[in-house]
DRENMIPA-297073 format. One line per field, with one value per atom (N, C-alpha, C, O): x, y, z; atom name. Coordinates in pm, whole numbers, plus 50000, padded with zeros to 5 digits. Layout:
// DRENMIPA-297073
x (X; ...)
y (Y; ...)
z (Z; ...)
at (CA; ...)
// end
This chain:
// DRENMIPA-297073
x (50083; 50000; 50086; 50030; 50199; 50316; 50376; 50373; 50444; 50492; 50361; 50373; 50265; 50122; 50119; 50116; 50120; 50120; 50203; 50194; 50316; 50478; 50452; 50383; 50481; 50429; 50288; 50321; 50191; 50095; 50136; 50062; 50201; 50277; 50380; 50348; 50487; 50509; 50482; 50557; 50372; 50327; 50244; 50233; 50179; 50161; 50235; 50206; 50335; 50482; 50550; 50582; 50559; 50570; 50486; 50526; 50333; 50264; 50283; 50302; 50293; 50341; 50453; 50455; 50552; 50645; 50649; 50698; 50605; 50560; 50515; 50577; 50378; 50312; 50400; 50340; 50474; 50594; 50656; 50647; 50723; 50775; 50913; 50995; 50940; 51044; 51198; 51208; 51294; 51386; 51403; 51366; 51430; 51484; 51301; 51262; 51269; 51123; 51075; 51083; 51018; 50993; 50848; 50750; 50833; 50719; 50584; 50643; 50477; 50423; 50440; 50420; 50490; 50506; 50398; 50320; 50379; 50274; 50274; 50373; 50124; 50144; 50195; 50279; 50169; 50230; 50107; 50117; 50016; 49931; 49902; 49801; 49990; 49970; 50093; 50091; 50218; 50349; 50305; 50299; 50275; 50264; 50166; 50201; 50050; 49964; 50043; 50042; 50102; 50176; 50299; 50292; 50379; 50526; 50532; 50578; 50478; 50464; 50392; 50439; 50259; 50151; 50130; 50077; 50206; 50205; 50250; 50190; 50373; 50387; 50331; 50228; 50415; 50337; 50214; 50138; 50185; 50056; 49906; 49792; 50004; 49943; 49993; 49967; 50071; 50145; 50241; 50258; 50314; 50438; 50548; 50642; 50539; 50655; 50577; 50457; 50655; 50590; 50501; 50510; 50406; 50312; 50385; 50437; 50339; 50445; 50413; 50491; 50232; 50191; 50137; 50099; 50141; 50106; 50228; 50209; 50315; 50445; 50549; 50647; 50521; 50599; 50733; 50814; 50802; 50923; 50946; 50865; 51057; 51106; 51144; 51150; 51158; 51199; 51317; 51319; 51402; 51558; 51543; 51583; 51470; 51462; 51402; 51437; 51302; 51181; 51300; 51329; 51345; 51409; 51575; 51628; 51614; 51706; 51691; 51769; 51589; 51571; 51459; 51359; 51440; 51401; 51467; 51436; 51570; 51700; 51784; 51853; 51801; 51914; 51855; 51911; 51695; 51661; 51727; 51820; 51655; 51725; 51615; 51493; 51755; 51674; 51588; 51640; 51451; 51401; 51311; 51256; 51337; 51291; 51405; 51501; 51349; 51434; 51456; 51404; 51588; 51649; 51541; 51509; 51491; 51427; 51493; 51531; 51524; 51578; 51528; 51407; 51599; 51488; 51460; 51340; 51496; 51361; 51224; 51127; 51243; 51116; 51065; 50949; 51131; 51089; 51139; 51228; 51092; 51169; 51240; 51183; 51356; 51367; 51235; 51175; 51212; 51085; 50972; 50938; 50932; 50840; 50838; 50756; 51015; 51049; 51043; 51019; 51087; 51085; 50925; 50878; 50863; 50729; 50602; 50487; 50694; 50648; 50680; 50598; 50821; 50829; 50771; 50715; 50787; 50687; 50558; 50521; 50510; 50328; 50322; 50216; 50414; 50438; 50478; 50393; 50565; 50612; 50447; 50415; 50365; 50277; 50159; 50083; 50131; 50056; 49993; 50064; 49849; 49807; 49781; 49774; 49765; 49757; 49610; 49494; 49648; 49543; 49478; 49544; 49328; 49300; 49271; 49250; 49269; 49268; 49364; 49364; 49518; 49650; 49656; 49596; 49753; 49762; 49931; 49981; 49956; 50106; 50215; 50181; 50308; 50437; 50433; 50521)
y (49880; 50000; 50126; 50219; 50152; 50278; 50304; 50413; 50158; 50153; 50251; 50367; 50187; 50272; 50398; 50457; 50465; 50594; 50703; 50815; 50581; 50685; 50682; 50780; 50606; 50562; 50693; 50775; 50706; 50805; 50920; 51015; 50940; 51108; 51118; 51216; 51052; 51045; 51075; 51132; 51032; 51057; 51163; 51200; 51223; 51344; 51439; 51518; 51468; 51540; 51578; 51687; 51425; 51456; 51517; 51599; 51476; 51593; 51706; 51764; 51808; 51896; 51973; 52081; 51866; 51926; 51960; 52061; 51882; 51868; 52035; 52107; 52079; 52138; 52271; 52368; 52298; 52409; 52457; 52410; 52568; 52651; 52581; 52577; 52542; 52515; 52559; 52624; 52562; 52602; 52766; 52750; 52837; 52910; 52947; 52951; 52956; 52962; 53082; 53099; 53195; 53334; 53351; 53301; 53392; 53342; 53500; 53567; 53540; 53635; 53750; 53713; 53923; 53974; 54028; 54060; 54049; 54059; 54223; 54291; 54275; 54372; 54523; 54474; 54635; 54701; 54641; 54571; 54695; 54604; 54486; 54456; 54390; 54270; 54235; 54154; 54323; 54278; 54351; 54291; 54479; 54522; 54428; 54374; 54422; 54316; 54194; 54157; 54155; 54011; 54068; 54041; 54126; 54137; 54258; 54249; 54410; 54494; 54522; 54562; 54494; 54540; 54451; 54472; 54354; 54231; 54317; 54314; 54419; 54490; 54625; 54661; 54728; 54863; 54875; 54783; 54948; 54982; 54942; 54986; 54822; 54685; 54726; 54643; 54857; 54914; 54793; 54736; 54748; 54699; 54773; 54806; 54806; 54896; 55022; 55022; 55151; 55296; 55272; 55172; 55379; 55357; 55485; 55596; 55356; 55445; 55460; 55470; 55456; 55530; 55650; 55679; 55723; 55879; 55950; 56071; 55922; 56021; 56043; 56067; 56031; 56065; 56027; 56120; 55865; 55820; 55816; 55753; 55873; 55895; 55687; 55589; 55711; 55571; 55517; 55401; 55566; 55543; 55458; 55345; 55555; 55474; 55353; 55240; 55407; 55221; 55090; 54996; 55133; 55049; 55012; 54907; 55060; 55041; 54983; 54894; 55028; 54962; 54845; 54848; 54781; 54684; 54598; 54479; 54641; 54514; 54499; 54397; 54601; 54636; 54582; 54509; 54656; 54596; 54742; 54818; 54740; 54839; 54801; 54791; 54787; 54776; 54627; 54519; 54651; 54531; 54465; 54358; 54603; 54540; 54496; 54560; 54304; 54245; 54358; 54465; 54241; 54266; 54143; 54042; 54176; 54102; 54066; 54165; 53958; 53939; 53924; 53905; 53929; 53951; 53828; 53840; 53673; 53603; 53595; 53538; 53684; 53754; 53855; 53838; 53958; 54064; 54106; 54191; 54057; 54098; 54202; 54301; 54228; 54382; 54452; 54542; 54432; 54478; 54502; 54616; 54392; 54434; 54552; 54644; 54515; 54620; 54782; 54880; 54759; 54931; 54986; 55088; 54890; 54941; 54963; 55006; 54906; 54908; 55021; 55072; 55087; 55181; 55304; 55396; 55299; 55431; 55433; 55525; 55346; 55325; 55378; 55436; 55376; 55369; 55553; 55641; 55568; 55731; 55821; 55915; 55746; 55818; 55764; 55726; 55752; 55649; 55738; 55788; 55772; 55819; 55732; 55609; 55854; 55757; 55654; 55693; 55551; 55484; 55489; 55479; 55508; 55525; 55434; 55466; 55338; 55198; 55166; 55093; 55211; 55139; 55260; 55367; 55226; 55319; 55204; 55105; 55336; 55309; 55376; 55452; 55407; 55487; 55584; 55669)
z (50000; 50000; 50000; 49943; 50044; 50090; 49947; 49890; 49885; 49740; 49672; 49635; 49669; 49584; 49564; 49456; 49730; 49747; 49687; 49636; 49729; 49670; 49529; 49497; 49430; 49313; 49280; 49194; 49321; 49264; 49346; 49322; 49410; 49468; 49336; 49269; 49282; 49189; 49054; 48975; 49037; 48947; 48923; 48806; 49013; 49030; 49024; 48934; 49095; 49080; 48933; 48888; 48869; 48722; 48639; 48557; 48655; 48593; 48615; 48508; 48745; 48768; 48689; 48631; 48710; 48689; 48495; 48446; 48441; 48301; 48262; 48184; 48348; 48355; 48397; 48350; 48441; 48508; 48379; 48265; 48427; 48310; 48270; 48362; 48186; 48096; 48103; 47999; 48149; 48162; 48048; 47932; 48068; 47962; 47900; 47783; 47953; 47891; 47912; 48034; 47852; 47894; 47979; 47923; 48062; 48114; 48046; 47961; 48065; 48018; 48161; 48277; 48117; 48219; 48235; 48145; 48410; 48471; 48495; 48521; 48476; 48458; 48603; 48678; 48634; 48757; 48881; 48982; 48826; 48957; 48977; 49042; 48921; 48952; 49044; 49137; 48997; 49090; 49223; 49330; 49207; 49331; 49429; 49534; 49374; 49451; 49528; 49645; 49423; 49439; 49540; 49660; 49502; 49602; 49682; 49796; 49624; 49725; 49846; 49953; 49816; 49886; 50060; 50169; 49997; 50157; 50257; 50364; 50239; 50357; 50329; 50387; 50214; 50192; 50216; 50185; 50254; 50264; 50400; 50413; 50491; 50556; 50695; 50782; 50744; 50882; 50895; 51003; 50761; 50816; 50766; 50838; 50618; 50533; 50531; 50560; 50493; 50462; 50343; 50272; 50323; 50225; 50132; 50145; 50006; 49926; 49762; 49668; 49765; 49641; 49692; 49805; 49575; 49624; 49665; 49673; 49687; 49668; 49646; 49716; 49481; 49357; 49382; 49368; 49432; 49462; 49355; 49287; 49290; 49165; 49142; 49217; 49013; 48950; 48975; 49017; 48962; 49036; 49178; 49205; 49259; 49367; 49380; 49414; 49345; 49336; 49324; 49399; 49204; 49142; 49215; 49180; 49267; 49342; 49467; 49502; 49550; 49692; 49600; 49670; 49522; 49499; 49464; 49473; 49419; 49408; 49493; 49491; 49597; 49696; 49840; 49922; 49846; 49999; 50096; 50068; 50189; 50299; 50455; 50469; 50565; 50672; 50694; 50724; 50672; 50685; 50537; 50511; 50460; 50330; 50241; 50198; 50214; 50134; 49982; 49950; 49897; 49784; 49715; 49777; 49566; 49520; 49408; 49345; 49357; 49240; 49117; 49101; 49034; 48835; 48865; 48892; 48885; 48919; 48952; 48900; 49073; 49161; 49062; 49025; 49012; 48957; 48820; 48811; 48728; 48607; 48587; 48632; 48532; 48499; 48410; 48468; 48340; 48223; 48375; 48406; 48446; 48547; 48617; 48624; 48699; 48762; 48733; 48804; 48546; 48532; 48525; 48576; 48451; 48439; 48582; 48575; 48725; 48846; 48908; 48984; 48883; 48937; 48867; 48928; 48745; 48669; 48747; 48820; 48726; 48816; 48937; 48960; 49035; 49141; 49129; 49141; 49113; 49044; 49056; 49130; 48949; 48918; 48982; 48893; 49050; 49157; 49248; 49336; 49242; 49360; 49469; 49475; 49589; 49739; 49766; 49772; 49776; 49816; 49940; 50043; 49944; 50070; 50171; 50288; 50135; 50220; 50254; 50353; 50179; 50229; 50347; 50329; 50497; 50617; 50601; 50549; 50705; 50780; 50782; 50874; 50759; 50792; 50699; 50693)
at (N; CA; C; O; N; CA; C; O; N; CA; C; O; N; CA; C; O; N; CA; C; O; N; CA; C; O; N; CA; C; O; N; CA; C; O; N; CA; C; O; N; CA; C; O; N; CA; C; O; N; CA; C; O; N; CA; C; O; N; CA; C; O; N; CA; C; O; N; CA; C; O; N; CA; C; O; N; CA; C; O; N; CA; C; O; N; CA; C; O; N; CA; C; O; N; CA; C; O; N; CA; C; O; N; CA; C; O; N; CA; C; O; N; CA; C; O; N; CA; C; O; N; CA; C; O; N; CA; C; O; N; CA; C; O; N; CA; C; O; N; CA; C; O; N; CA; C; O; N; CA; C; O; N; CA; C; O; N; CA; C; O; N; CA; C; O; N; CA; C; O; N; CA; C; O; N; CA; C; O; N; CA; C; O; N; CA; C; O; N; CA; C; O; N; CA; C; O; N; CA; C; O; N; CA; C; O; N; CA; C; O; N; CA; C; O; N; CA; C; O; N; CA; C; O; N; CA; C; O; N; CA; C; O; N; CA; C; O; N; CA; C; O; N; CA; C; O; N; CA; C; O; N; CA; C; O; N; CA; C; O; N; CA; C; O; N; CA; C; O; N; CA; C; O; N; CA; C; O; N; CA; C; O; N; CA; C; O; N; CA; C; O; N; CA; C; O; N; CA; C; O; N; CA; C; O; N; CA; C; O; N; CA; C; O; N; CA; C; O; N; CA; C; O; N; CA; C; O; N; CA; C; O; N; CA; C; O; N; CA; C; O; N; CA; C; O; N; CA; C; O; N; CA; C; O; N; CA; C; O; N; CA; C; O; N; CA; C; O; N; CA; C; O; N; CA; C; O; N; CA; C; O; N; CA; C; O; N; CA; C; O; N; CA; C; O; N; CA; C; O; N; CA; C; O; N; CA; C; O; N; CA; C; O; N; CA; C; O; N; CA; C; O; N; CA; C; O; N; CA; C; O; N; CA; C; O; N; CA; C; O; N; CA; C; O; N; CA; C; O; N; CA; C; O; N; CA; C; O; N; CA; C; O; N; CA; C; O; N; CA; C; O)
// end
């Protein structure tokens, strides 16, 4: 019965993995409010990181403390964040009014 299990965990796994992106494979980039949703917003905006649409953080920066990290906010890597994502996240962000639901620093 254990052989069985392992055997169809297995085989499940391989479908998976079948199903996964391809080595070298370009994946489709996601657009500014989808990264932010996805990687910013967990702290910005939530009273853990400063809230930080609505004032006009120039692009340079975005983009630098997003690869660099400072303090307690990680460095994200073009894995995590495409470059192409990244630049088109911080423009958004640049031009980004304040949300009124996001609170915090």
């Amino acid at each position: 019965m254990k052989r069985g299990l392992i055997l169809g965990a297995g085989l499940a796994l391989a479908g998976t993995a079948q199903a996964a992106q391809k080595l070298g494979e370009v994946q489709p980039q996601r657009s500014p409010e989808q990264v932010y949703s996805a990687v910013c917003g967990y702290c910005h905006g939530q009273n853990v990181g400063p809230v930080i649409r609505g004032r006009a953080l120039p692009v340079e920066t975005t983009e630098y403390m997003v690869r660099h990290g400072q303090n307690a906010m990680p460095a994200f890597r073009p894995t995590e964040v495409t470059p192409a994502e990244l630049k088109a996240l911080a423009k958004w962000i640049e031009q980004s009014a304040a949300d009124p639901k996001e609170h915090g620093q």
